[in-house]
N, CA, C and O atoms as a DFTB+ gen file, in Angstrom:
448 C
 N C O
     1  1       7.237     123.246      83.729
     2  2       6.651     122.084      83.096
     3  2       7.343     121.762      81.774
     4  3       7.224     120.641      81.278
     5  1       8.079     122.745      81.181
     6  2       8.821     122.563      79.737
     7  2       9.458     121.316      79.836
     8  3       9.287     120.366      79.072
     9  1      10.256     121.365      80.884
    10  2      11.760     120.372      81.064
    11  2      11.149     119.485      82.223
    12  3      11.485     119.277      83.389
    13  1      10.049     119.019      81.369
    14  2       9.322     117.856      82.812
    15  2       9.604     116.678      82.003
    16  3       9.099     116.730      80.882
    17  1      10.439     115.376      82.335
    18  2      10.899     114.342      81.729
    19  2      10.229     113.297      81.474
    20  3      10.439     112.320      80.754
    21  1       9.297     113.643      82.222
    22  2       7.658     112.699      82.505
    23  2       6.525     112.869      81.696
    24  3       5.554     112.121      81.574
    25  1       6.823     114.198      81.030
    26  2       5.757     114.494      80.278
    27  2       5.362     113.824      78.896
    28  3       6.176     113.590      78.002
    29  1       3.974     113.540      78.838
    30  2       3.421     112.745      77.777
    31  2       3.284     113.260      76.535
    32  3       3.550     114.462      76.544
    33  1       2.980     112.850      75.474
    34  2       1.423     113.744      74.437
    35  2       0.312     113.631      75.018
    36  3      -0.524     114.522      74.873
    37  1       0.046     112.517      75.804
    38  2      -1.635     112.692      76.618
    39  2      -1.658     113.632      77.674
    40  3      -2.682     114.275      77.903
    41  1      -0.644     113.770      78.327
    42  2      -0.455     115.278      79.106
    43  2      -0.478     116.457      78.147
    44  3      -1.227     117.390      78.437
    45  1       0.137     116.517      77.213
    46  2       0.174     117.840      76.826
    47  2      -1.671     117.671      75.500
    48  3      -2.162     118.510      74.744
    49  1      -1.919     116.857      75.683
    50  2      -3.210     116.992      74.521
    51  2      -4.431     117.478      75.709
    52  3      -5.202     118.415      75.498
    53  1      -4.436     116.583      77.079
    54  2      -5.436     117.406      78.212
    55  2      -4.751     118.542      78.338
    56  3      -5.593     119.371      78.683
    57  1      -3.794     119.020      78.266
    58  2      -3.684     120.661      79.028
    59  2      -4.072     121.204      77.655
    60  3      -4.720     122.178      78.039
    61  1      -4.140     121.264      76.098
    62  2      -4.839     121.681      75.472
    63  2      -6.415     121.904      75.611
    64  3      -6.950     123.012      75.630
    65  1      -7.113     120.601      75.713
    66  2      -8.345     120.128      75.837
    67  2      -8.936     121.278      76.673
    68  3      -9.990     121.906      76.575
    69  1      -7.637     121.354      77.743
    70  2      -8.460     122.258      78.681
    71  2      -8.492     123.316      78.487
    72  3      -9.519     123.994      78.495
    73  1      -7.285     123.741      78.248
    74  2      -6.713     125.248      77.871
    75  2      -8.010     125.685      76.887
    76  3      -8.317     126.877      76.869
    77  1      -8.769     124.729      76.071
    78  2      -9.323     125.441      75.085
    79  2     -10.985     125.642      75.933
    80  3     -11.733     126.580      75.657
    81  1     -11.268     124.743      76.802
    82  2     -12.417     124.505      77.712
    83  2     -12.626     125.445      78.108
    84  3     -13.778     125.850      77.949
    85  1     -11.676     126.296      78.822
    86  2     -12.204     127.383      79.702
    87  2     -12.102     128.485      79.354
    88  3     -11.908     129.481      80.052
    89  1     -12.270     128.375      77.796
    90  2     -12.133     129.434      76.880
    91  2     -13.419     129.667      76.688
    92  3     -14.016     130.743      76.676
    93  1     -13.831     128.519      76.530
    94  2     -15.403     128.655      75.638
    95  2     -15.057     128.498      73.953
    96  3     -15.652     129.022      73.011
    97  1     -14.249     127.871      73.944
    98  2     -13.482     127.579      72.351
    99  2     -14.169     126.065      71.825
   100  3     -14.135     125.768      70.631
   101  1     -14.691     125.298      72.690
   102  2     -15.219     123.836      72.098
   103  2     -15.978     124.200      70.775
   104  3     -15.432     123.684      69.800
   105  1     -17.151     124.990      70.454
   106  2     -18.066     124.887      69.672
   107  2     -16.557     125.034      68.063
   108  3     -16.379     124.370      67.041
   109  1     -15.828     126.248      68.679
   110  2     -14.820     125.920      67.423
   111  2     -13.653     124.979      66.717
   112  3     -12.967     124.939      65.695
   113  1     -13.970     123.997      68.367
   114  2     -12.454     123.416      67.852
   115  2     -13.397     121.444      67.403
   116  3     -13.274     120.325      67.900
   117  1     -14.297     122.061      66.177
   118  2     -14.674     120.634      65.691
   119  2     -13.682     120.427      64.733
   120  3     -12.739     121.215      64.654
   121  1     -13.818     119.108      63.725
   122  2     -12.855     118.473      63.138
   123  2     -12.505     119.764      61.705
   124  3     -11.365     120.032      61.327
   125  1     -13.245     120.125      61.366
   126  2     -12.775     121.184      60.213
   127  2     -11.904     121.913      60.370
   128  3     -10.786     121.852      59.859
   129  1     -12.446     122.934      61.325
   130  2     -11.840     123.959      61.526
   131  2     -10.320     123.463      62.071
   132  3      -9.360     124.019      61.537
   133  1     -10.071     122.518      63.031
   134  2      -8.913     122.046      63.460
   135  2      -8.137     121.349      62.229
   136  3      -6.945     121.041      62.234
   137  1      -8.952     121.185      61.290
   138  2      -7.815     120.565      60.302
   139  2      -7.379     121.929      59.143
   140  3      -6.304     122.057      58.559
   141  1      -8.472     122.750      59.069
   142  2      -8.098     123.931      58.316
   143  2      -6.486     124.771      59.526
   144  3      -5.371     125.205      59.236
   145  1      -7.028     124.663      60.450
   146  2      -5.916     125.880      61.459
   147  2      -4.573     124.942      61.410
   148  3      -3.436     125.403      61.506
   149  1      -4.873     123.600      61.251
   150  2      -3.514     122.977      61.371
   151  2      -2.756     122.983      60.148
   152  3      -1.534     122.862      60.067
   153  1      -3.735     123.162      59.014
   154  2      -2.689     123.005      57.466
   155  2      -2.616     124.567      57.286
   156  3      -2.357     124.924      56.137
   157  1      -2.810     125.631      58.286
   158  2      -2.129     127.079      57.530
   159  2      -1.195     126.805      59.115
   160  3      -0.406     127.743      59.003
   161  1      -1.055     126.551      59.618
   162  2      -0.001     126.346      60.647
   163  2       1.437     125.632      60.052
   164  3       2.578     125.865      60.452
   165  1       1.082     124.835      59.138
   166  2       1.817     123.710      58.673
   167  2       2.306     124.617      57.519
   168  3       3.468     124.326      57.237
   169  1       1.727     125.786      56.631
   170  2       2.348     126.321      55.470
   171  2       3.110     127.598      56.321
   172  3       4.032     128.262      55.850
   173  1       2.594     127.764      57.500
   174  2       3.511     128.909      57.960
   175  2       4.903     128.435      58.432
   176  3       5.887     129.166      58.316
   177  1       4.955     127.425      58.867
   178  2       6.621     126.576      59.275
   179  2       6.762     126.316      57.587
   180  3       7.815     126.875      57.280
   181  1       6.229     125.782      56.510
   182  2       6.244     125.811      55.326
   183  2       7.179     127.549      54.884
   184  3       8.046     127.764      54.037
   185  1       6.612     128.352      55.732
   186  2       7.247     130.011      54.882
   187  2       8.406     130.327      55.919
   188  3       8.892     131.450      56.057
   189  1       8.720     129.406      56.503
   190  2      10.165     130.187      57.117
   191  2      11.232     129.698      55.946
   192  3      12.150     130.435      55.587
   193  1      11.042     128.523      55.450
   194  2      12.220     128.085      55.156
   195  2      11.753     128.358      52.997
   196  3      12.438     127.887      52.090
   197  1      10.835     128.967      52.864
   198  2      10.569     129.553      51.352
   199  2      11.779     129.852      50.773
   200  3      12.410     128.985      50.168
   201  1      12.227     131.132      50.906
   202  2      13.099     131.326      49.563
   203  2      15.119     130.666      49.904
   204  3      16.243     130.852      49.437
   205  1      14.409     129.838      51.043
   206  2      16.671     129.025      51.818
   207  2      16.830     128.107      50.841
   208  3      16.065     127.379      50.208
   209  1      18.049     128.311      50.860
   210  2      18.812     127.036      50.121
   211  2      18.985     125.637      50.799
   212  3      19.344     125.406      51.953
   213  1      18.578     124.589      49.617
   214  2      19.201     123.248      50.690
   215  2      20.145     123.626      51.855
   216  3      20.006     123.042      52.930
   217  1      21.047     124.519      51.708
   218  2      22.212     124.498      52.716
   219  2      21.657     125.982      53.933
   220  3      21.909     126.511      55.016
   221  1      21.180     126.015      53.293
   222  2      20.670     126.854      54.618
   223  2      18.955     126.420      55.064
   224  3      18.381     127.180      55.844
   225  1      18.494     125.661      54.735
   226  2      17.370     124.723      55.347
   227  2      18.095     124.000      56.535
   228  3      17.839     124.078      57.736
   229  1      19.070     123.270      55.886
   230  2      19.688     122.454      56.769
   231  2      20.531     123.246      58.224
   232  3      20.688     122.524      59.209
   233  1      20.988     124.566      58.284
   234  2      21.600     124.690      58.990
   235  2      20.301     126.048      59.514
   236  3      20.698     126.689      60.488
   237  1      19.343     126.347      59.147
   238  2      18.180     127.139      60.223
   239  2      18.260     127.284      61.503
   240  3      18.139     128.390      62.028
   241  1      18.540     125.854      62.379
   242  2      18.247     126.330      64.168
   243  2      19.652     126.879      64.268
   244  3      19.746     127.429      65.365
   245  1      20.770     126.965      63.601
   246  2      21.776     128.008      63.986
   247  2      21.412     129.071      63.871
   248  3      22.393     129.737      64.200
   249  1      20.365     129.964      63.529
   250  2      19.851     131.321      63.293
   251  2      19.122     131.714      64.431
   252  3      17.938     131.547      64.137
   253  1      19.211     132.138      65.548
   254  2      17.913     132.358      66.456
   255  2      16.863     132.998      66.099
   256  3      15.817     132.862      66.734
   257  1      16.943     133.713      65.148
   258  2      15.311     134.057      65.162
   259  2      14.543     133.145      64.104
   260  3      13.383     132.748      64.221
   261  1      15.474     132.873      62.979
   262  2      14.347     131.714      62.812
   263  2      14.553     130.184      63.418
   264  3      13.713     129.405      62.969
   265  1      15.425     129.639      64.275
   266  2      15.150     128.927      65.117
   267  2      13.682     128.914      66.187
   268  3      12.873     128.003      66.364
   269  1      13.730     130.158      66.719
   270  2      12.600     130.456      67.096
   271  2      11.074     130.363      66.500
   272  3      10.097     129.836      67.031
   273  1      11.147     130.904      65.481
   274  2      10.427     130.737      64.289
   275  2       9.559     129.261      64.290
   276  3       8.393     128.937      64.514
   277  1      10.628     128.671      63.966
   278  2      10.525     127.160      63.635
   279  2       9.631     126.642      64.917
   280  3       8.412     126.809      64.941
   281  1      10.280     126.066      65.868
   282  2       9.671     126.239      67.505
   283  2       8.805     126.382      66.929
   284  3       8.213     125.495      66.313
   285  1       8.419     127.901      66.999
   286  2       7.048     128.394      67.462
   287  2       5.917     127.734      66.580
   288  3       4.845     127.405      67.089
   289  1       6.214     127.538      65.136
   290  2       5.616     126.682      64.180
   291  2       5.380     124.956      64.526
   292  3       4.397     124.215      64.550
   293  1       6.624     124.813      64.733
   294  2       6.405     122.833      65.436
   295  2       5.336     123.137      66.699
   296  3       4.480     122.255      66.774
   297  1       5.250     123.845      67.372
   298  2       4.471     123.974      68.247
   299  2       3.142     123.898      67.735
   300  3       2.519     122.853      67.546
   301  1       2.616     125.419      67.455
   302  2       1.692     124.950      66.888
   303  2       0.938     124.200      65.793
   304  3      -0.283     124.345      65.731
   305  1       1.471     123.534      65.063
   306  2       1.209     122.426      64.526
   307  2       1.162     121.276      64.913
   308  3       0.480     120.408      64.368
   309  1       2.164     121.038      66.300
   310  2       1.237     119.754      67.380
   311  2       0.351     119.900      67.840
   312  3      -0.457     119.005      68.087
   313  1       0.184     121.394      68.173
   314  2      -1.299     121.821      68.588
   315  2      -2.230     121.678      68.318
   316  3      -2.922     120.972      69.051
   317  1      -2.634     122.077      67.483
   318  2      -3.839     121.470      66.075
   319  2      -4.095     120.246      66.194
   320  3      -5.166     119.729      66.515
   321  1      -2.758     119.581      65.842
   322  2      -2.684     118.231      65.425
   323  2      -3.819     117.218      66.732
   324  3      -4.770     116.440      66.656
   325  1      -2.999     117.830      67.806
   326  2      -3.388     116.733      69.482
   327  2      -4.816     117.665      69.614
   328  3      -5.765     116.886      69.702
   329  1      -5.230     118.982      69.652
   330  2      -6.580     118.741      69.111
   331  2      -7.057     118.325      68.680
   332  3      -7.705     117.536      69.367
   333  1      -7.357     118.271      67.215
   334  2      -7.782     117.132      66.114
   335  2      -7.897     116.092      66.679
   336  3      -8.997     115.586      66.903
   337  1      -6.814     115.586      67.009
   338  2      -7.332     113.947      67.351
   339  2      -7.930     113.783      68.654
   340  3      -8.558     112.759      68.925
   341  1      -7.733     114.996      69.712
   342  2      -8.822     114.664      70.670
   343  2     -10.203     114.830      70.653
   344  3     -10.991     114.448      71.518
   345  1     -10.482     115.496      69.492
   346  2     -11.895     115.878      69.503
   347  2     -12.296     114.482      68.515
   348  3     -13.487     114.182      68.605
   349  1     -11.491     113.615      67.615
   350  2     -11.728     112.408      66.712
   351  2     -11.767     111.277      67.585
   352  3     -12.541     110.340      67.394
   353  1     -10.774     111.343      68.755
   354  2     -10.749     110.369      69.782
   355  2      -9.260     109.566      68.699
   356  3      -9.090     108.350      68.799
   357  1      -8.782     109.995      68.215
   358  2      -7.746     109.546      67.571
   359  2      -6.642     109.305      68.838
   360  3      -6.503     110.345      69.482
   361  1      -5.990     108.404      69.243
   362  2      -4.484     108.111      69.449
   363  2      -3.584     108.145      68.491
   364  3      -3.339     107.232      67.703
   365  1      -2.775     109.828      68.578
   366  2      -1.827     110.117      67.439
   367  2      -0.641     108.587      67.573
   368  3      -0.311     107.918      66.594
   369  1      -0.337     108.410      68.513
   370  2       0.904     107.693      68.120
   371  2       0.535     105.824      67.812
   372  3       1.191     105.064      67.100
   373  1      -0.401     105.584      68.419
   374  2      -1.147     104.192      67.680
   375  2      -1.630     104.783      66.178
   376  3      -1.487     103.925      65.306
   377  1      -1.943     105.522      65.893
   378  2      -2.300     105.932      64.159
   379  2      -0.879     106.097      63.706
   380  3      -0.688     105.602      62.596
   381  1       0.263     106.706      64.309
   382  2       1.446     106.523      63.585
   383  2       2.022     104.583      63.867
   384  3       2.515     103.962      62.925
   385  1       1.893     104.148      64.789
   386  2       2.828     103.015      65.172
   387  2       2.268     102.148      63.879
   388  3       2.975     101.527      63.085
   389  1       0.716     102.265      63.861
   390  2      -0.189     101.314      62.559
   391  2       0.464     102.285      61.267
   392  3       1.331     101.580      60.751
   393  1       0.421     103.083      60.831
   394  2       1.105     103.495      59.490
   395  2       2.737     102.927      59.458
   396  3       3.122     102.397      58.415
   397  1       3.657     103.047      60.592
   398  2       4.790     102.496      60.175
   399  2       4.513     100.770      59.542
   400  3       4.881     100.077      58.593
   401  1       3.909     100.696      60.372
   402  2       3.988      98.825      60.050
   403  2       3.296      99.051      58.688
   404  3       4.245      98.829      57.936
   405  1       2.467      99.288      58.055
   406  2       1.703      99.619      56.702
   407  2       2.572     100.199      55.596
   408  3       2.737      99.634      54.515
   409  1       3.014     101.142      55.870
   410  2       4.390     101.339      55.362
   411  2       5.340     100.615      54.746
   412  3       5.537     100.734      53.536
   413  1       6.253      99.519      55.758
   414  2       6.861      98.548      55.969
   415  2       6.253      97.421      55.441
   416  3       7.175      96.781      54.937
   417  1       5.086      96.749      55.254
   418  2       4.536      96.037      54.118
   419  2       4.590      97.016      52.905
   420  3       5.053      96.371      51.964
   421  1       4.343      98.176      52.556
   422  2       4.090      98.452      51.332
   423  2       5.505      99.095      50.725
   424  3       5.311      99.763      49.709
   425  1       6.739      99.024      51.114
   426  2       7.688      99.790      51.127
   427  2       8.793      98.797      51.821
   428  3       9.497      99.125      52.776
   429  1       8.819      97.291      51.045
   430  2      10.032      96.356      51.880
   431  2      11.740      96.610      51.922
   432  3      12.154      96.601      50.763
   433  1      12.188      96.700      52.323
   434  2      13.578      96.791      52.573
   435  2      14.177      96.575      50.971
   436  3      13.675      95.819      50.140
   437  1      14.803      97.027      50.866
   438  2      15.482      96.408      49.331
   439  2      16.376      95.357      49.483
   440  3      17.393      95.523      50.157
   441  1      16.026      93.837      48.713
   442  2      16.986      92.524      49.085
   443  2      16.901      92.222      50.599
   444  3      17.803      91.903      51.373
   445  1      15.625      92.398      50.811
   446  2      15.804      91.499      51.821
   447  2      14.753      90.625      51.777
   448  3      14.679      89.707      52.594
């Protein structure tokens, strides 16, 4: 399923949904707690790259283990994330498509 070309975020936010269902995980995965697990998720991809230099920030996925690292951090921090918004009923990428355009009024091109 990794290298499925078809695959959505609404596919991968139900195989969460579920994944967490048949856990018996619902009562925990309300809006708090999913926003607390997602911002220490977010400082742990935050601590791979702590004490690197600009020049070695930039060149990280040449390292495999913290390439891996990283991964494993972007991961779960979409995780969280496509929780969160399924339990808000949020559409992550209509909440991003409306911030670009908001953005783009508040942030115009320079000279144009």
């Amino acid at each position: 399923m990794t290298d499925d070309p078809e695959m959505t975020v609404a596919d991968l936010s139900a195989r969460l949904v579920e994944f967490a269902a048949v856990r018996g995980w619902q009562p925990f995965h309300n809006p708090k707690n999913l926003a607390a697990a997602l911002s220490v998720e977010a400082g742990e991809l935050l601590e791979v790259f702590q004490w690197l230099t600009p020049e070695q920030a930039a060149d990280v996925m040449a390292h495999p283990e913290r390439a891996g690292r990283v991964r494993d951090e972007v991961a779960d921090v979409l995780a969280y994330l496509l929780q969160f918004c399924a339990v808000l009923g949020v559409d992550p990428l209509v909440a991003l498509a409306e911030k670009i355009e908001r953005n783009g009024r508040r942030f115009p091109v320079p000279g144009a």
